[in-house]
N, C-alpha and C positions, 0 to 999 in steps of 0.2 A: 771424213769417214775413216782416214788412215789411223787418226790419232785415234780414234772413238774405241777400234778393233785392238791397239795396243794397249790400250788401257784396259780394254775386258780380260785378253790376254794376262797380261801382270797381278789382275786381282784373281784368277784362275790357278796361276804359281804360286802363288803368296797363299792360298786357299788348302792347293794339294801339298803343299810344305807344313801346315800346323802351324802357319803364324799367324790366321784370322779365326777366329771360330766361327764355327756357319752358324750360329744361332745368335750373330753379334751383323747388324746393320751395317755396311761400310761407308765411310764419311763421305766419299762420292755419290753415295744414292740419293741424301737430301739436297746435294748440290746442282744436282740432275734431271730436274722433275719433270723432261720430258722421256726420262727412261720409259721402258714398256712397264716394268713392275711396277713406279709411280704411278703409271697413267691406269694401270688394273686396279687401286688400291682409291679412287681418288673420281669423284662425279662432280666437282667443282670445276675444272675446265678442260680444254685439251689443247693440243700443240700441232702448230702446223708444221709443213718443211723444213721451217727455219729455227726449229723447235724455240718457239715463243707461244707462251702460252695463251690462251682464248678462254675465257673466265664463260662459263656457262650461265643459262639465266635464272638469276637468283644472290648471285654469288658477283664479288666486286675485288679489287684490289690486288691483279696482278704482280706485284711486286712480291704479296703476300699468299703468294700459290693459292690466291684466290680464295682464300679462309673466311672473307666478312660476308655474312649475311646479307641480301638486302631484300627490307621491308616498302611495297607500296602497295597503297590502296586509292581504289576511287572512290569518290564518294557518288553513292547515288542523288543524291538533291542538284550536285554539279561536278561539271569535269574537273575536279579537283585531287591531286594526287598527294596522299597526306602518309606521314610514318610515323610510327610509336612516339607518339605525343609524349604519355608517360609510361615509359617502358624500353627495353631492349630490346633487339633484334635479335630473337636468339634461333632463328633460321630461315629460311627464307618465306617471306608472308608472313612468319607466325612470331608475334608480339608480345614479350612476358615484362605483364604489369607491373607498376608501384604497389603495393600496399593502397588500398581503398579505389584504386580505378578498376574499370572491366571496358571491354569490348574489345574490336577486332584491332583497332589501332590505339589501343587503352587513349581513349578521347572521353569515355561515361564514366564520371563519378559514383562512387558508391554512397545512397545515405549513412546518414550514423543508423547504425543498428538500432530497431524499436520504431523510428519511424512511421507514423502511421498516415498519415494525410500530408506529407512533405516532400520537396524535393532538393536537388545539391546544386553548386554551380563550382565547387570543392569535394575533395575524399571527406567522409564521415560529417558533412553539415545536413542542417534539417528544419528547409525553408517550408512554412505552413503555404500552403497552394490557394487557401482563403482565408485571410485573419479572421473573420466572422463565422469561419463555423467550427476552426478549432485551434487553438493556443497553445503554449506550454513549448520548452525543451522538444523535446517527443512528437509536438503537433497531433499529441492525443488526450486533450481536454477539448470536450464540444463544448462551445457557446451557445449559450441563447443568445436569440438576434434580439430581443426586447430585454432581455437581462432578466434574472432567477431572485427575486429578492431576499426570499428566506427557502432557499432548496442547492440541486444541484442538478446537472444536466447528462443524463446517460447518452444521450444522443444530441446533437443540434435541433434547436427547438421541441424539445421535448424537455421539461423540467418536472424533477422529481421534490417533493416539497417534506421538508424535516417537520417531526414533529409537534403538532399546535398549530398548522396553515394548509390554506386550500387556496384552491384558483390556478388558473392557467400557469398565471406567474408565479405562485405561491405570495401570493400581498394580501391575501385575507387572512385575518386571525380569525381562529377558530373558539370557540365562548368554553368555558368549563359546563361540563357534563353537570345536567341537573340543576343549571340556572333557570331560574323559573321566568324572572319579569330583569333580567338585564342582559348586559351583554358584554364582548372584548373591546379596547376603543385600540390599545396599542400595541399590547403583547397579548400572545394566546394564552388561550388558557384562564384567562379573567370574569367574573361576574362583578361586572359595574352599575348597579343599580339604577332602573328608570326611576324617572319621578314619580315619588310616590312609594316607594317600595325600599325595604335596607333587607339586612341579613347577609350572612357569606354563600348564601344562594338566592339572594333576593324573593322571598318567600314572606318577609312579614309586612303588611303596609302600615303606612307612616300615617298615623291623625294628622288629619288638617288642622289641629285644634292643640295636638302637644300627646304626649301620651310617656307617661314616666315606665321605661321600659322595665326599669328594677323592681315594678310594683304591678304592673298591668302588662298587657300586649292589644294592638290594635287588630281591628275588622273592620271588613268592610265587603263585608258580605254581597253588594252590587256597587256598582261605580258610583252612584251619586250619594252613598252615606259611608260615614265609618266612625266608626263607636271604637272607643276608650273601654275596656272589661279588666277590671281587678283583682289583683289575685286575692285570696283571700286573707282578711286582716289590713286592707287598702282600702278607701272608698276614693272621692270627689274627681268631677268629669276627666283630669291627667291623672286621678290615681296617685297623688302624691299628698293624702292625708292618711295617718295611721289611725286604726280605728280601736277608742281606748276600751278598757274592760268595763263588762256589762257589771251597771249599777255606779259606774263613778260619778261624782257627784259631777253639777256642771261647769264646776272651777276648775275641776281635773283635766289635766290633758297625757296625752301620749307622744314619745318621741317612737317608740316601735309597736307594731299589732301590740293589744291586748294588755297596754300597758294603764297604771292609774297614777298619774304624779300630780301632786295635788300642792298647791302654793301653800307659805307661812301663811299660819292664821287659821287652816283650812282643815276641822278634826273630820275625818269619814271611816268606815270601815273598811274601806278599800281603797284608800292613800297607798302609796308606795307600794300597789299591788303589781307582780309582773307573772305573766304566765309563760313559762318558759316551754313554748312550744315545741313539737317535732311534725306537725303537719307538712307533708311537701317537704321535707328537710333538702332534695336534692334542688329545689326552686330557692326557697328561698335562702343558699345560704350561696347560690350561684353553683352550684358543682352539674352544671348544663353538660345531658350526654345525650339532649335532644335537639332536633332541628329547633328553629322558630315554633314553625306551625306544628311539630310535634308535640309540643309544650304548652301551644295553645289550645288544642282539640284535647289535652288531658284535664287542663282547669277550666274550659266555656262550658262543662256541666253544671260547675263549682260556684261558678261569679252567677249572682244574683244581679237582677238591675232593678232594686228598689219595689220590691214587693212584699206586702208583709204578710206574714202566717201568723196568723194570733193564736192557732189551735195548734201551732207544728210542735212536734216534739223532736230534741234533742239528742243525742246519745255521746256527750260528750266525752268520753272515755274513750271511743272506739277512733277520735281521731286527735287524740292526744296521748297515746302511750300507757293507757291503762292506769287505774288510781283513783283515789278520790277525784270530785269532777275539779278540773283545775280552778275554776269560778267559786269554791269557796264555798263551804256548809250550806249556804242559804238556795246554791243553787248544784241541784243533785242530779242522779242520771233518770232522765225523764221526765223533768219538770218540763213544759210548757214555757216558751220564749219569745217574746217581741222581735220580729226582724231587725224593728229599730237599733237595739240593742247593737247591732252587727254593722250599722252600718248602712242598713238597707239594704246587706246581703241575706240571701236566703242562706238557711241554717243549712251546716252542712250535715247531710243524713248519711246513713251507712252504706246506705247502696252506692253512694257517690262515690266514696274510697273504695 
């Protein structure tokens, strides 16, 4: 205590002389730390008689005027005393984390950010909690649990189906709009024709029998018949005879409607006759900007099936482009005509175009 009192003394001298400045710490005060201004400045420990110091609770390492923090915690699950896993003690109890951990003894990982359905056993991982109902990085892509064939899944087992599919799963193809008599077998969107039936809407049926589509188109008006009809300038049951000009002789034949080609040897006045049509020009020269069955419901007025008009009359002009009658001086506009003549199609009259 003697020494203690002469020492306060000499820094009191030294003080009222101008050789310490009062706003400058003296080197004995940090040496000191049981002084009274230490122990006012300082809730880390305190000093008993023997001025040694007593490290308060919280606070650890005596040697070190009791400056380290300490961190414990129990755990509730069991009597287990656990401290900053990841992290420091940066006072006492209180635990400052790594980068991507949290809680009170940074023990809880954090997911990676966006995680939607996952969990960590690491900072920023992102473990799906059910492979089966959602995948991906992220663990935010739902599965279907039966699988999405042709779609995509907004939620688990809910599948949303892409264009041209239907069904639960999306596994049905879906037929093109305005297929009449087919349907899709692989891809959507298809008109695959049943038996019996063609066209890119399946709309025209197919003779049993043949039917030359270039020259005729089929009916079959109930299921148990269907008829071959010609356009005109076609006859025989497929429609694949052209039918030659009226008055050729019987040696004559024709390679197109209306024509007279007549073998050597063979004088007639209608040899090397050709009538250069424009009836139907949009039919017959293929320039199709109708369905099937459009193009059949405009000529089954037209096509005759083998009846004859002995009295019918003609007005050949009106479906030939105007002129002298194509058929030649001897047969004029209104002369009376033989069905035969045609084919066995009936004449075609005005009202018909």
């Amino acid at each position: 205590m003697f020494s203690l009192l002469v020492g306060l003394t000499l820094v009191a001298q030294l003080a009222q002389a101008g050789h310490i400045n009062r706003r400058q710490t003296p080197l004995v005060h940090d040496d000191m730390p049981c002084l009274a201004e230490n122990l006012r400045e300082t809730d880390h420990y305190i000093c008993n008689d023997d001025n040694e110091m007593i490290c308060l609770s919280g606070w650890s390492e005596p040697a070190n005027q009791c400056r380290t923090p300490v961190c414990q915690f129990r755990t509730a699950e069991a009597d287990v005393t656990k401290t900053c896993k990841h992290g420091d003690c940066a006072r006492p109890n209180v635990c400052a984390c790594e980068v991507g951990w949290d809680g009170v003894a940074c023990d809880e990982c954090i997911p990676l950010p966006g995680c939607l359905d996952g969990t960590c056993d690491d900072a920023f991982e992102c473990n799906c909690r059910n492979a089966s109902r959602y995948t991906g990085a992220s663990c935010d892509i739902p599965v279907c649990r039966e699988g999405c064939a042709n779609g995509y899944c907004v939620d688990p087992q809910e599948c949303i189906c892409e264009d041209g599919w239907s069904g639960q799963l999306c596994d049905e193809c879906i037929t093109l709009p305005g297929c009449l008599n087919g349907h899709c077998s692989t891809s959507p969107l298809e008109c695959t024709c049943n038996e019996g039936w063609m066209g890119s809407l399946c709309d025209c049926p197919i003779c049993k029998k043949g039917c030359n589509m270039d020259h005729g188109f089929c009916t079959n008006e109930n299921s148990s018949t269907d008829e071959c009809i010609c356009y005109p300038g076609y006859k025989g049951e497929t429609c694949n005879e052209c039918i030659k000009y009226p008055g050729c002789p019987s040696e004559g034949y024709c390679t197109e409607p209306w024509e007279c080609l007549c073998p050597s040897g063979v004088n007639h006045k209608y040899c090397n006759t050709t009538v250069k049509h424009n009836l139907l020009p949009e039919y017959y020269h293929h320039e199709m900007s109708k369905t099937c069955c459009e193009m059949n419901k405009a000529l089954s007025a037209m096509s005759g099936k083998g009846n004859t008009q002995e009295d019918s009359k003609f007005d050949f002009n009106l479906g030939f482009g105007g002129g002298d009658s194509p058929f030649g001086p001897d047969l004029t506009e209104g002369d009376a005509v033989n069905a035969d003549d045609f084919g066995g199609q009936n004449p075609v009259s005005s009202d018909t175009l």
